[in-house]
N, C-alpha and C positions, 0 to 999 in steps of 0.2 A: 828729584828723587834724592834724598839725606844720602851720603856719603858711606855709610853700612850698608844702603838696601843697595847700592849701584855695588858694592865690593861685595855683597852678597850672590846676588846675580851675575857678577865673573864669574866667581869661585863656581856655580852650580853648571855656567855655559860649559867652562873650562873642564870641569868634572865628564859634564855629557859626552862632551867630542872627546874627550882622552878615553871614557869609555866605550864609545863609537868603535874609536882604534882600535882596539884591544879584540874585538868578534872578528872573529876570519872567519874561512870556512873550513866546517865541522863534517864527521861521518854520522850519522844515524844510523845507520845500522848497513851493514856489510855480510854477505854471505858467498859461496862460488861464482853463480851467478850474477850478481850487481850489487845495487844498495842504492843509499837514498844519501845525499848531503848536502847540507845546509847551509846558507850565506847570507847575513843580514839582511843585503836587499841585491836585485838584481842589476847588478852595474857593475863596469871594470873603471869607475871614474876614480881619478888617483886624489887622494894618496891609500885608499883603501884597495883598490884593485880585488875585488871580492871575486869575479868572477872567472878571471886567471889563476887565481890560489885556489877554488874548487876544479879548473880543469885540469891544475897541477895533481890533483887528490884524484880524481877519473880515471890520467893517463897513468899512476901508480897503481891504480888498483886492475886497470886495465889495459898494459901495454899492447897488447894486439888490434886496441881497440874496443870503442864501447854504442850504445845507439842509447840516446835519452829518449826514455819511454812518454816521460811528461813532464812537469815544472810548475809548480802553483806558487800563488802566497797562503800561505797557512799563519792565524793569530796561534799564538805562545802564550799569554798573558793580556795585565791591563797593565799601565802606569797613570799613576795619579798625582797632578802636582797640584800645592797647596799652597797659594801665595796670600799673605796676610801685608795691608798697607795702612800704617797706624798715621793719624795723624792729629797731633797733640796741642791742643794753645795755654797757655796760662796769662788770665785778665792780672794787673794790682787790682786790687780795688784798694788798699790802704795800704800804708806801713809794713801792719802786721798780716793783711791777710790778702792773699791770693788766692784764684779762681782755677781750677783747672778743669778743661772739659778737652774732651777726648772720641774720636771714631774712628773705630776698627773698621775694614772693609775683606774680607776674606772672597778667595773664587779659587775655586775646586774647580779641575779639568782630566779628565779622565777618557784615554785613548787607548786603543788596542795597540799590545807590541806585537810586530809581525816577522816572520822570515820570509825566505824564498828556500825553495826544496828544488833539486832536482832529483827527481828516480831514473835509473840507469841500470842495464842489462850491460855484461860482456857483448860483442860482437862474438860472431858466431859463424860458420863458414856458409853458412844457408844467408846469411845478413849480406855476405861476399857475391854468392850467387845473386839474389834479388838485384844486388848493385849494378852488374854486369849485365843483366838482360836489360834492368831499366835505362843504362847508359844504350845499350844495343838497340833497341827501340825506339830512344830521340835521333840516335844516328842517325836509323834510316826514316823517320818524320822528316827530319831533317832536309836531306838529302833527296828525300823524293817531290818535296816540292809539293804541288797539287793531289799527287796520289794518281792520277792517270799516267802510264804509262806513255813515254816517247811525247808525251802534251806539257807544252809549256802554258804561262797563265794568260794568255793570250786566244789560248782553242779552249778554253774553260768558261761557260756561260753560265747563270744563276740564271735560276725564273723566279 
């Protein structure tokens, strides 16, 4: 690769990932009860920690607490990169005259940009309830073992 097209191709890597950094996570839309915000992609892998900075944004908008409704990837856009790779000879044939011949190669790539969403309600003291019967419920699943009373899994037979 000629020495411009390799300093080229830093320059655009270095461009991408510097603007990689830059997207944190975003509100879409916010009203009493919840909202929707957004994160590049869904991962807390460093140095971006995308999904830490959105549940920094939750626990703001939601100190009491919140319940995520759902989470998709949703496309935003397309990005299109355009790489052209020229490659040039020049024959003598005499003195005075040289030959030059030349082939361009061009490739076009065109991908979807995507986020991640998550939608989100406040918690809600009925969200507190549900919590408590449903922890109350494994308790005693739990706890009672087989479901026969006073019978351990021993006096328990299947047909």
């Amino acid at each position: 690769m000629p020495r411009t097209a390799s300093r080229s191709v830093l320059l655009l890597l270095t461009v991408a990932i510097w603007g990689m950094g830059c997207q944190s996570a975003r509100v879409i839309s916010k009203d009493e009860s919840g909202g929707v915000i957004s994160i590049p992609a869904n991962t807390d892998a460093w140095p971006f920690r995308y999904r830490s900075k959105a549940n920094e944004l939750l626990a703001q908008h939601c100190p009491e607490g919140y319940v995520i409704e759902r989470e998709e990837e949703v496309i935003t856009g397309q990005r299109t990169i355009v790489e052209q790779d020229e490659q040039n000879r020049t024959q003598q044939i005499s003195k005075r005259t040289s030959l030059s011949m030349g082939n361009t190669t061009t490739t076009e790539t065109t991908s979807d940009v995507t986020e991640w969403r998550i939608h989100y309600r406040k918690k809600t003291a009925e969200d507190d309830r549900e919590s408590s019967v449903h922890a109350a419920s494994l308790e005693i699943e739990e706890g009672s073992g087989t479901g026969v009373e006073g019978a351990d899994s021993s006096d328990v037979t299947e047909n």
